[in-house]
PDB file of N, CA, C and O in Angstrom:
ATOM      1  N   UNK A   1     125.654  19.153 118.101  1.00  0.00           N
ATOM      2  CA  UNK A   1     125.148  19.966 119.207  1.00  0.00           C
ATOM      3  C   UNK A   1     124.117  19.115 119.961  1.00  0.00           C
ATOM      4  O   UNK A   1     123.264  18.346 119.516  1.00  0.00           O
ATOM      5  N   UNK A   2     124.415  19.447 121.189  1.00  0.00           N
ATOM      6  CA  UNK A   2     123.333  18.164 121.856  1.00  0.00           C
ATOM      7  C   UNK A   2     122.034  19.352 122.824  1.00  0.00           C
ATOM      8  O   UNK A   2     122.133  20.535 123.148  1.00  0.00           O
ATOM      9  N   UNK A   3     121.231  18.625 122.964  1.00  0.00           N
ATOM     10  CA  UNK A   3     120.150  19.397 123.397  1.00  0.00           C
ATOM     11  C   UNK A   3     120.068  19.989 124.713  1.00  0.00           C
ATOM     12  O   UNK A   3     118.908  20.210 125.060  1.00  0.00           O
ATOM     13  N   UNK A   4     120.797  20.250 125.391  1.00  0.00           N
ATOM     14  CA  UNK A   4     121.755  20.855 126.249  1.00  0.00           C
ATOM     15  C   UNK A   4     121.770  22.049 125.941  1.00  0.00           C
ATOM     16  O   UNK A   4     121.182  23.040 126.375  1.00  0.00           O
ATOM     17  N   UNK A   5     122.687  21.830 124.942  1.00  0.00           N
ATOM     18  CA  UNK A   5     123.595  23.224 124.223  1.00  0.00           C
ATOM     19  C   UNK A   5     122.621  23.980 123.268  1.00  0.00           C
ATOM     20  O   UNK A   5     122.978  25.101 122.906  1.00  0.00           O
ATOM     21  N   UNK A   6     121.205  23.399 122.734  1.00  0.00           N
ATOM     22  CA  UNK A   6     120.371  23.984 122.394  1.00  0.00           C
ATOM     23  C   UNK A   6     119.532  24.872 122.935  1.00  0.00           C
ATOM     24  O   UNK A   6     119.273  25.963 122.426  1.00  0.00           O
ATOM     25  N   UNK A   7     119.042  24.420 124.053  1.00  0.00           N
ATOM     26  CA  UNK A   7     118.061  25.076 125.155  1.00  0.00           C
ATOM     27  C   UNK A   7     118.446  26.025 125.363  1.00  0.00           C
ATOM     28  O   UNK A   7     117.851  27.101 125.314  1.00  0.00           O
ATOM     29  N   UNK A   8     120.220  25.675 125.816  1.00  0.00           N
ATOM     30  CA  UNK A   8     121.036  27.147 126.135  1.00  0.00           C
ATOM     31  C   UNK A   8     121.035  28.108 125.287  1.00  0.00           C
ATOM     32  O   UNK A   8     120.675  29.211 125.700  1.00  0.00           O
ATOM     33  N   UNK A   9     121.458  27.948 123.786  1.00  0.00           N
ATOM     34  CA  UNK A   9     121.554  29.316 123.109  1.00  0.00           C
ATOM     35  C   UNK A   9     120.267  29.334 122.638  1.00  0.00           C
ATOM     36  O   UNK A   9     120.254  30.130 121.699  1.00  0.00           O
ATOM     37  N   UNK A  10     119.202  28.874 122.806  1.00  0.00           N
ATOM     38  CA  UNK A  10     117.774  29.623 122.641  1.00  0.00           C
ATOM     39  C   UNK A  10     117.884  30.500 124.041  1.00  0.00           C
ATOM     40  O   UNK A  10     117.967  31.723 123.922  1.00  0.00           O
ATOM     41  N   UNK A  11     117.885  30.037 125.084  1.00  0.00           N
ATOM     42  CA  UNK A  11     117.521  31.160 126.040  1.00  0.00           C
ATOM     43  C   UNK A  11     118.663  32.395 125.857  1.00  0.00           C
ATOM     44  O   UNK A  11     118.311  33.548 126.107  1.00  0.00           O
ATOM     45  N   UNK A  12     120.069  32.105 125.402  1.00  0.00           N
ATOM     46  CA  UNK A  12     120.535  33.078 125.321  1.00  0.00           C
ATOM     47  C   UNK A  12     120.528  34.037 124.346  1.00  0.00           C
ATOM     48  O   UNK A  12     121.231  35.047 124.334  1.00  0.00           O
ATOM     49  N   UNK A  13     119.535  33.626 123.339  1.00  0.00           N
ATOM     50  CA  UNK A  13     118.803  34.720 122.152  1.00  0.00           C
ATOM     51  C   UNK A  13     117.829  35.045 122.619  1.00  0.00           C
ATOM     52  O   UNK A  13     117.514  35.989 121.894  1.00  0.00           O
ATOM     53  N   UNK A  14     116.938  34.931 123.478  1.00  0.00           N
ATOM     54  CA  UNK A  14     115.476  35.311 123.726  1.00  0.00           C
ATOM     55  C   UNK A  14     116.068  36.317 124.781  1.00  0.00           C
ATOM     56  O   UNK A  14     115.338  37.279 125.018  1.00  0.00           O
ATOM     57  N   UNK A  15     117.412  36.254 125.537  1.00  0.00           N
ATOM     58  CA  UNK A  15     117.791  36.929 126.625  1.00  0.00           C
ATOM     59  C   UNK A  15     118.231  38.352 125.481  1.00  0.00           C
ATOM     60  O   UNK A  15     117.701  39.461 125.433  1.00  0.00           O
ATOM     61  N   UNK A  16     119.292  37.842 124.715  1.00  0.00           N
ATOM     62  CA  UNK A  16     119.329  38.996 124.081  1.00  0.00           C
ATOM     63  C   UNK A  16     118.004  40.093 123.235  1.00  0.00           C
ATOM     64  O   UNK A  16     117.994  41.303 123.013  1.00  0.00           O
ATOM     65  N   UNK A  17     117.403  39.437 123.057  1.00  0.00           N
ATOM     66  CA  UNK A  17     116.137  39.709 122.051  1.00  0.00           C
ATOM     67  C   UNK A  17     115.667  40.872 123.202  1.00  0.00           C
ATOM     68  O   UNK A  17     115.680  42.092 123.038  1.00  0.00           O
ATOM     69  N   UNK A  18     115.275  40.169 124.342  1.00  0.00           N
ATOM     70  CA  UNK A  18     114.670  41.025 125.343  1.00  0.00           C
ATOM     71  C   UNK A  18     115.335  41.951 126.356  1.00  0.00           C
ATOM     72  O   UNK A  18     114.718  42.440 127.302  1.00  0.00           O
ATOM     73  N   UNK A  19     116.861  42.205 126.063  1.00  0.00           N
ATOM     74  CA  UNK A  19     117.796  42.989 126.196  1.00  0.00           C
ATOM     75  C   UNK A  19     117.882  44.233 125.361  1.00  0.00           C
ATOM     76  O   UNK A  19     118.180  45.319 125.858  1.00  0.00           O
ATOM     77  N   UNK A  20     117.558  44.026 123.788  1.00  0.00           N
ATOM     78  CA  UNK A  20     117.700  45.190 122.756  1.00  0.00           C
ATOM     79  C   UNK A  20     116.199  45.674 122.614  1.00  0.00           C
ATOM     80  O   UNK A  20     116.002  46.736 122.024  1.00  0.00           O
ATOM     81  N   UNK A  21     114.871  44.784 123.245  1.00  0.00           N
ATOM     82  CA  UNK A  21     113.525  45.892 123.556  1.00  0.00           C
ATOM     83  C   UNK A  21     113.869  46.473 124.298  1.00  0.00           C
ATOM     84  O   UNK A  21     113.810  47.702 124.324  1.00  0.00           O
ATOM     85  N   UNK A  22     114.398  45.659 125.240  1.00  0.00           N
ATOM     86  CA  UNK A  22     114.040  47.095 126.919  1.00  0.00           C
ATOM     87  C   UNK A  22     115.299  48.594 126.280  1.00  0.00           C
ATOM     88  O   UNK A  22     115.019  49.778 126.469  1.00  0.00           O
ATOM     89  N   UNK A  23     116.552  48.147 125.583  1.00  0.00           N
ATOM     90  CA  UNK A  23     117.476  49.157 125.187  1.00  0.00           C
ATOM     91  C   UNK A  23     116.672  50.347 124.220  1.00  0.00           C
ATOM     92  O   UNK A  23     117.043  51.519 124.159  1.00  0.00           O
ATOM     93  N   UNK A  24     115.635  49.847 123.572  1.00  0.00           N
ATOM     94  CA  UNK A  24     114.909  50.168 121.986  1.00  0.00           C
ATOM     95  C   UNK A  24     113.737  51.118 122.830  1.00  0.00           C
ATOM     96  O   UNK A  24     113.326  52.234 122.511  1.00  0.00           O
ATOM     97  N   UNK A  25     113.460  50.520 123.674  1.00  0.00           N
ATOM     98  CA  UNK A  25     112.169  51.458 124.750  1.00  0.00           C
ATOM     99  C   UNK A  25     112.663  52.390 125.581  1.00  0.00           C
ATOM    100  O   UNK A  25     112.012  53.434 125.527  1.00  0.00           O
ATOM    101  N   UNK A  26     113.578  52.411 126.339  1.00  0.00           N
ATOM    102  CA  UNK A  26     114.754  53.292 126.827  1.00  0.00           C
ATOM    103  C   UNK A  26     114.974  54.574 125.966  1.00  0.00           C
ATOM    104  O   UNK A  26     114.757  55.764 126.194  1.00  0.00           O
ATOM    105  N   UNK A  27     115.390  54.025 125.090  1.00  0.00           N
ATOM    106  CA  UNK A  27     115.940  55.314 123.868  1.00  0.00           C
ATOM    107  C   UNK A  27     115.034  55.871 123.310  1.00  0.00           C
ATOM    108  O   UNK A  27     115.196  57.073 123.101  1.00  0.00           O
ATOM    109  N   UNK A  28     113.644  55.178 122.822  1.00  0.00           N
ATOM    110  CA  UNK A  28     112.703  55.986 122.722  1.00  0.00           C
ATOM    111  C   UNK A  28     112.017  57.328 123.652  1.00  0.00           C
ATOM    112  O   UNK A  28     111.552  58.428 123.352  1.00  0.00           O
ATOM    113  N   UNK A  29     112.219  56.634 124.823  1.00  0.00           N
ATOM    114  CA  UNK A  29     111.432  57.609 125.694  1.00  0.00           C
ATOM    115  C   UNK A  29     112.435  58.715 126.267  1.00  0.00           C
ATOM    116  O   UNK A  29     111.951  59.711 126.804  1.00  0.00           O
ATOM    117  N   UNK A  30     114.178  58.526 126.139  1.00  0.00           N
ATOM    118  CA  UNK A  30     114.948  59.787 126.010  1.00  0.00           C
ATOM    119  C   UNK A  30     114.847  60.665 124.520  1.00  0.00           C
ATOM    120  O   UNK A  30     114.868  61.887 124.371  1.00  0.00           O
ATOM    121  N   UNK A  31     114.757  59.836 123.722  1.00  0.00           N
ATOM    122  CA  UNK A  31     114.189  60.758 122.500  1.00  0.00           C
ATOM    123  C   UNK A  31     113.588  61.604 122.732  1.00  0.00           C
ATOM    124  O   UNK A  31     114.059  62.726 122.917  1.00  0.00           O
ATOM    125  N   UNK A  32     112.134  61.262 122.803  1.00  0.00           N
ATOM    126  CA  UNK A  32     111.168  62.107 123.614  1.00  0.00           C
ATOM    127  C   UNK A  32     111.251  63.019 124.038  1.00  0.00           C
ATOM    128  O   UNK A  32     111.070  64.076 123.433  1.00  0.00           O
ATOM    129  N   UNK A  33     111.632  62.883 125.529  1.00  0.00           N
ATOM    130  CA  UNK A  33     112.398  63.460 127.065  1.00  0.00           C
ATOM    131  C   UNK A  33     113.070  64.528 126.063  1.00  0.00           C
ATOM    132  O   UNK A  33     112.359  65.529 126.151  1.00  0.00           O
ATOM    133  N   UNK A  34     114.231  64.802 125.048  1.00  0.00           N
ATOM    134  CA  UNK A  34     114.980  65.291 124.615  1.00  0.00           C
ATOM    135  C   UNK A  34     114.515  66.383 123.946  1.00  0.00           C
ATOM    136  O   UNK A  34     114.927  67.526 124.148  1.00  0.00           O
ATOM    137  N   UNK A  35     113.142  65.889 122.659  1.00  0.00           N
ATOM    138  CA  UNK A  35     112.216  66.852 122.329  1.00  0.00           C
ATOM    139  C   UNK A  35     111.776  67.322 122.693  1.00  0.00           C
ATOM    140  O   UNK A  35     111.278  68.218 122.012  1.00  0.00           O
ATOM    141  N   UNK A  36     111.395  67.268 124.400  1.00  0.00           N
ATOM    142  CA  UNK A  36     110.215  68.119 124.722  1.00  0.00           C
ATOM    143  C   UNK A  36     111.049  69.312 125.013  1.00  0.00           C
ATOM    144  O   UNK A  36     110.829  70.463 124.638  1.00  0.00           O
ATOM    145  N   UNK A  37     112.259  68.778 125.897  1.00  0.00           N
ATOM    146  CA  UNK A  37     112.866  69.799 126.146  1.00  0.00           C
ATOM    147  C   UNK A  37     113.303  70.956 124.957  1.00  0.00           C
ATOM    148  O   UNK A  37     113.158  72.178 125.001  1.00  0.00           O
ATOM    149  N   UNK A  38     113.801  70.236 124.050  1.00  0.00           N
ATOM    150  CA  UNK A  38     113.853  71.805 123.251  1.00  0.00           C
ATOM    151  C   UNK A  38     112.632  72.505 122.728  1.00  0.00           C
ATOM    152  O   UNK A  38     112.502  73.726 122.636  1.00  0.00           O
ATOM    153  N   UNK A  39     112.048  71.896 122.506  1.00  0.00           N
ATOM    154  CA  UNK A  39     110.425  72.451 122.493  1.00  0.00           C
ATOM    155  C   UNK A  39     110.030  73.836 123.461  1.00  0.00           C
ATOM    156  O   UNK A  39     109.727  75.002 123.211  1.00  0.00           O
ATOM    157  N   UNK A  40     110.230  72.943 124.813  1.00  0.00           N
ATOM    158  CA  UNK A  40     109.978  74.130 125.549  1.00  0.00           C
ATOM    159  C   UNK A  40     111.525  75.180 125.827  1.00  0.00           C
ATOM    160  O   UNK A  40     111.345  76.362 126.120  1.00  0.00           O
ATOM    161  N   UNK A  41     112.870  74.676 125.716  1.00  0.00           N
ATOM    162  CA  UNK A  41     113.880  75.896 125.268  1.00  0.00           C
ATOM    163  C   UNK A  41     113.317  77.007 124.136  1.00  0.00           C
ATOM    164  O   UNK A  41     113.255  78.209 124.394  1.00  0.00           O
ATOM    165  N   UNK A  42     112.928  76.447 122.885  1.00  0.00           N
ATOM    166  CA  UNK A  42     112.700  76.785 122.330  1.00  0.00           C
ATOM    167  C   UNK A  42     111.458  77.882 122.360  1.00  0.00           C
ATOM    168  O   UNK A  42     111.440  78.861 121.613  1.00  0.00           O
ATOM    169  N   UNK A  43     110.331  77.557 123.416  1.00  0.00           N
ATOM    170  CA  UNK A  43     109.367  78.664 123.484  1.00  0.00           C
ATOM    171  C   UNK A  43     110.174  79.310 124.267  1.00  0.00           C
ATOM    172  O   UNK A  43     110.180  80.476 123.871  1.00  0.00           O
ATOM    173  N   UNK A  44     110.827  79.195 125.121  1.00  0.00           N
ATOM    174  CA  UNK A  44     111.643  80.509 126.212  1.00  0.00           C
ATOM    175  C   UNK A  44     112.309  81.133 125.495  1.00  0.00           C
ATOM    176  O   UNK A  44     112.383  82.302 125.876  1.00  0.00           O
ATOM    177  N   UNK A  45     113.021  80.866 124.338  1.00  0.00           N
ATOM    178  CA  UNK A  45     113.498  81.830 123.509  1.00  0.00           C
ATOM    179  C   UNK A  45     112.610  82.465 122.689  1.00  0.00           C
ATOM    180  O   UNK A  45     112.974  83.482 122.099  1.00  0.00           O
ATOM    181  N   UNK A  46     111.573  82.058 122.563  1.00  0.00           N
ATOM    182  CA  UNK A  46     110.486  82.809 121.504  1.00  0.00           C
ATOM    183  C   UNK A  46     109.944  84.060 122.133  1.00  0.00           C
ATOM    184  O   UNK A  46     109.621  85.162 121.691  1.00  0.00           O
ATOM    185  N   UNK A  47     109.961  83.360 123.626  1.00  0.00           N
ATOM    186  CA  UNK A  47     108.800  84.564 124.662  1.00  0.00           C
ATOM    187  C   UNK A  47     109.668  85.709 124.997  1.00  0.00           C
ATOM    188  O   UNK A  47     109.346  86.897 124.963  1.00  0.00           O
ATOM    189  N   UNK A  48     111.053  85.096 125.394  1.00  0.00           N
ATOM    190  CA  UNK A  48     112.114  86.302 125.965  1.00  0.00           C
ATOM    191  C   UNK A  48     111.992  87.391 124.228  1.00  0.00           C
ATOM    192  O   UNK A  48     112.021  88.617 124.122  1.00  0.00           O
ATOM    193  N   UNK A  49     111.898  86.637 123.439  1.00  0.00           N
ATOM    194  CA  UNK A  49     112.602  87.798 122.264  1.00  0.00           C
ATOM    195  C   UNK A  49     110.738  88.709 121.960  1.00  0.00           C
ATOM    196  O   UNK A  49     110.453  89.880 122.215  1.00  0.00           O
ATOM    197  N   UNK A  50     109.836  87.633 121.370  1.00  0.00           N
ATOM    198  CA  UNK A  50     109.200  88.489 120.803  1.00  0.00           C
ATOM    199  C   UNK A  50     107.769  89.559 122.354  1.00  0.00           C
ATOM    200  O   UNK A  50     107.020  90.507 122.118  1.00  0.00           O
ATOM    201  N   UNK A  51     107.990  88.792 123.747  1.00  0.00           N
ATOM    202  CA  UNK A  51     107.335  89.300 124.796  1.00  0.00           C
ATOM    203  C   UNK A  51     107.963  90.358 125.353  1.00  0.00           C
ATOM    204  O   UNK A  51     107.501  91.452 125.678  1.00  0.00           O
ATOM    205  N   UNK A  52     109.191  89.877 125.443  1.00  0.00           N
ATOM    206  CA  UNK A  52     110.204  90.921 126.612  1.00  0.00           C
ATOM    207  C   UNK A  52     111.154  91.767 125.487  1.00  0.00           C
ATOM    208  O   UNK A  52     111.912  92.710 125.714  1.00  0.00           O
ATOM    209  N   UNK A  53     110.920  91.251 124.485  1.00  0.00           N
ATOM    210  CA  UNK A  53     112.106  91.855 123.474  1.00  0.00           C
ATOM    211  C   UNK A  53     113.257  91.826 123.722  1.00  0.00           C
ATOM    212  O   UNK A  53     113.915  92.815 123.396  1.00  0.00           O
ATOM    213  N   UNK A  54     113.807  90.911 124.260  1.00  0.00           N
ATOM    214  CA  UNK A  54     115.217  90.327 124.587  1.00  0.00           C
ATOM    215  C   UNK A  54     116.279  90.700 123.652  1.00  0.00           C
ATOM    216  O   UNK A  54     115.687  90.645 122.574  1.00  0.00           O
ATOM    217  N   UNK A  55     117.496  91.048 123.401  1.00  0.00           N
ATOM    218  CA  UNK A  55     118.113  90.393 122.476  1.00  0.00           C
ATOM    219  C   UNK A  55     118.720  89.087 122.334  1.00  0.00           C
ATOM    220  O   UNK A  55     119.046  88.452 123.337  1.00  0.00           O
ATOM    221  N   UNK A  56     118.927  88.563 120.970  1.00  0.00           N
ATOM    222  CA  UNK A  56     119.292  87.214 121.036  1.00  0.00           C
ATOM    223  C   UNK A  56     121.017  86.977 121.858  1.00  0.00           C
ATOM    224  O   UNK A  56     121.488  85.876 122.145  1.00  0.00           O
ATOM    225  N   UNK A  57     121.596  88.125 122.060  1.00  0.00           N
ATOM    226  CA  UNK A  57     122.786  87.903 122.524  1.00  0.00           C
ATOM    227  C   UNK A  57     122.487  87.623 124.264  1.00  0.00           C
ATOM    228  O   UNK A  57     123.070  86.701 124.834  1.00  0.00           O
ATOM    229  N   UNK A  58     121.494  88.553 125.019  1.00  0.00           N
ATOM    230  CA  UNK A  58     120.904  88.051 126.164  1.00  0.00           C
ATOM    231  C   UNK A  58     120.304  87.368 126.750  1.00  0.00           C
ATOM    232  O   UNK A  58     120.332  87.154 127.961  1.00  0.00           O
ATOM    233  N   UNK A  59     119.258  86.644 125.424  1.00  0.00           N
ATOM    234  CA  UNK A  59     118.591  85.353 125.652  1.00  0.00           C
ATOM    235  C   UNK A  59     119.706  84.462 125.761  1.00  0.00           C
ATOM    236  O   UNK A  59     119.775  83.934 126.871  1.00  0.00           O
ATOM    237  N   UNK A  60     120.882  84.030 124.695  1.00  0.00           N
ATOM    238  CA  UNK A  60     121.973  83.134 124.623  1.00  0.00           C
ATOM    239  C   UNK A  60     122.571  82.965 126.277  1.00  0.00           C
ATOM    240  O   UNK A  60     122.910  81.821 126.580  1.00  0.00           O
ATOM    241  N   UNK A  61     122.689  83.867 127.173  1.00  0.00           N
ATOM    242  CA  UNK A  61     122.847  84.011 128.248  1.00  0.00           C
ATOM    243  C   UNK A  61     122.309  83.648 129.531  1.00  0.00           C
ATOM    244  O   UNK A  61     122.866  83.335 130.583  1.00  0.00           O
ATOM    245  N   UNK A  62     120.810  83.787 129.130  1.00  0.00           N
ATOM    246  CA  UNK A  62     119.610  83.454 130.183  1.00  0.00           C
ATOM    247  C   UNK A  62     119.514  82.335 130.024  1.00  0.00           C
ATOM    248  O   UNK A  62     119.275  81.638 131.010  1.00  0.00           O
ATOM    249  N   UNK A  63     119.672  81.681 128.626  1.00  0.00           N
ATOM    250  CA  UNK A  63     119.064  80.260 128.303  1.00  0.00           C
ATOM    251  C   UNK A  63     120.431  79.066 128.264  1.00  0.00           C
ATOM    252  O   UNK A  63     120.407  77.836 128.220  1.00  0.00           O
ATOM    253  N   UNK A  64     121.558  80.031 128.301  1.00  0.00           N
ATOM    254  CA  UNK A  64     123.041  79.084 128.401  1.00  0.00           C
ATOM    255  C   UNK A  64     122.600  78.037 127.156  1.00  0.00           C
ATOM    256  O   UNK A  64     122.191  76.886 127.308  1.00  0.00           O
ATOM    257  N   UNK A  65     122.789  78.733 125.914  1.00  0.00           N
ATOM    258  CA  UNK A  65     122.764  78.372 124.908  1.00  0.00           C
ATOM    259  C   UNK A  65     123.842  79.395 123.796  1.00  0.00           C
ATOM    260  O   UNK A  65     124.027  80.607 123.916  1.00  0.00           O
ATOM    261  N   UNK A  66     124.368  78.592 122.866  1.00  0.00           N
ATOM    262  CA  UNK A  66     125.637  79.549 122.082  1.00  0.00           C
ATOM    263  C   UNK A  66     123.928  80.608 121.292  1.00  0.00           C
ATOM    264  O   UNK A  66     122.715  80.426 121.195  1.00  0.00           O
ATOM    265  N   UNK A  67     124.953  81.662 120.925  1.00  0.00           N
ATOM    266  CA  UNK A  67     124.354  83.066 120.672  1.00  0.00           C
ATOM    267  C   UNK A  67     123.150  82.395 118.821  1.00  0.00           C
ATOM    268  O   UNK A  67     122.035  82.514 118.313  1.00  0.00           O
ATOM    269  N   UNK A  68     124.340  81.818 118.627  1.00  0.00           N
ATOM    270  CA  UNK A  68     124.252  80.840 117.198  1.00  0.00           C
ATOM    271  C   UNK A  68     122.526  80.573 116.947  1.00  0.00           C
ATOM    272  O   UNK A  68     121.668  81.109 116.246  1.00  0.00           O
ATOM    273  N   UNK A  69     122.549  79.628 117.767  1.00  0.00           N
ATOM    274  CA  UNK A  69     121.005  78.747 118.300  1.00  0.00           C
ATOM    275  C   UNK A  69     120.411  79.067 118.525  1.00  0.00           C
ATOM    276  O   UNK A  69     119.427  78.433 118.143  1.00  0.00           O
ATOM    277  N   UNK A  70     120.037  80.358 119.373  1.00  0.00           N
ATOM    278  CA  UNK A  70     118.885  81.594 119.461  1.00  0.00           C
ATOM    279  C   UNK A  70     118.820  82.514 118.698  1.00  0.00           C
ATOM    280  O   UNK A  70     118.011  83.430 118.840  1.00  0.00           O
ATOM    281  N   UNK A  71     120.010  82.405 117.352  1.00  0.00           N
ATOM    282  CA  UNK A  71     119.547  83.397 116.609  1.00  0.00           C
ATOM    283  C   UNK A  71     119.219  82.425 115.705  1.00  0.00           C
ATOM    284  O   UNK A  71     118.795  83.077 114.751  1.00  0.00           O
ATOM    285  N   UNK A  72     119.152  81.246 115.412  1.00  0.00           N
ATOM    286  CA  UNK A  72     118.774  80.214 114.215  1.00  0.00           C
ATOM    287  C   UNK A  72     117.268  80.230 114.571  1.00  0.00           C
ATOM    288  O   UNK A  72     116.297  80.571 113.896  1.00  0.00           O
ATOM    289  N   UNK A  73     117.358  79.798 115.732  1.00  0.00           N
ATOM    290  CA  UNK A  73     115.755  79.352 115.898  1.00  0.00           C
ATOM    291  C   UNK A  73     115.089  81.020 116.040  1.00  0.00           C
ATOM    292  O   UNK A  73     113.990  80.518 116.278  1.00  0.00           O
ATOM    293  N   UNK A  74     114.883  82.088 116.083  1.00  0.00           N
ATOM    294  CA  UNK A  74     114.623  83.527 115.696  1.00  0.00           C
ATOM    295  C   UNK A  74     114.418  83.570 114.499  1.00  0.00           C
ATOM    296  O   UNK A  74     113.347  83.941 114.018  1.00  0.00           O
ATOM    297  N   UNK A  75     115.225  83.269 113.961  1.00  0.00           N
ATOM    298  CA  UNK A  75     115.088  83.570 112.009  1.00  0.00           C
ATOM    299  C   UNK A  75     114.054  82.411 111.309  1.00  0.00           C
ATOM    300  O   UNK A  75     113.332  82.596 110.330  1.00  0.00           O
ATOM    301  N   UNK A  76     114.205  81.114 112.134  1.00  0.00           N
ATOM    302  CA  UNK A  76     113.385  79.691 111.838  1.00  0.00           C
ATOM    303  C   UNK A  76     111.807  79.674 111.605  1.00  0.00           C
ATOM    304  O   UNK A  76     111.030  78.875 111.084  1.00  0.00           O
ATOM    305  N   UNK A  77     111.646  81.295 112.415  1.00  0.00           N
ATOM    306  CA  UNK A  77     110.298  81.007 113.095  1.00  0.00           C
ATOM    307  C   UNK A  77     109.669  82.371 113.308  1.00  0.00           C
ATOM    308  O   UNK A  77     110.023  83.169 114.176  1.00  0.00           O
ATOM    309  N   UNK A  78     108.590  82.571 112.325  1.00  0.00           N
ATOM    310  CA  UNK A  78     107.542  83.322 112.247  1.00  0.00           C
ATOM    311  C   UNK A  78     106.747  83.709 113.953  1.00  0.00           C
ATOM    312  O   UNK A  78     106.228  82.689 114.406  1.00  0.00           O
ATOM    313  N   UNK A  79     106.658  84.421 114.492  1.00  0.00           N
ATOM    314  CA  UNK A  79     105.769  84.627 115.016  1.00  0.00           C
ATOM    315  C   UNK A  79     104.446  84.084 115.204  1.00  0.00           C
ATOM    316  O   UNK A  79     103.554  84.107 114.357  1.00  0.00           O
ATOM    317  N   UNK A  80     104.363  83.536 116.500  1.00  0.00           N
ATOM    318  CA  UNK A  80     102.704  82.589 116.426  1.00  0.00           C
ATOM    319  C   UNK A  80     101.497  83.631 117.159  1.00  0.00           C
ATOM    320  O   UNK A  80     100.327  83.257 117.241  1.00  0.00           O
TER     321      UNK A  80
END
C-alpha cells in the first residue's frame, strides 16, 4: 500500500466515523422528539378520562389511538 492509498482510507474512516455521530445525534434527538410526544398523548388521555370523564372508547377516538392503548395506559396509571 503506498501512501497515497493510506491518506485515502484514513480520510475515508474519519469520513465514516463522522457520518455514524451526526446518524447517532439524529436518532437521539428523534428519540426524544418521540418521548415527549407520548408523554404529552399520554396526559391527554389522563385529562380527557379522569377531568372530563371520557370514556376510553371516546378518548381512542379524540386521540386516534387503538381503544387498546388508552385503556393500557388507564389501568398503568394511578391518578396524580
Amino acid at each position: 500500500m503506498n501512501t497515497y492509498d493510506m491518506i485515502q482510507n484514513g480520510g475515508k474512516e474519519i469520513g465514516r466515523q463522522q457520518e455514524r455521530s451526526i446518524h447517532e445525534e439524529i436518532l437521539a434527538q428523534e428519540r426524544q422528539r418521540a418521548d415527549e410526544e407520548r408523554q404529552r398523548l399520554d396526559n391527554t388521555i389522563r385529562y380527557l378520562s379522569w377531568e372530563l370523564n371520557m370514556s376510553p372508547m371516546d378518548i381512542s377516538v379524540i386521540v386516534n389511538k387503538e381503544l387498546a392503548y388508552s385503556e393500557l395506559m388507564l389501568a398503568s396509571g394511578a391518578k396524580e
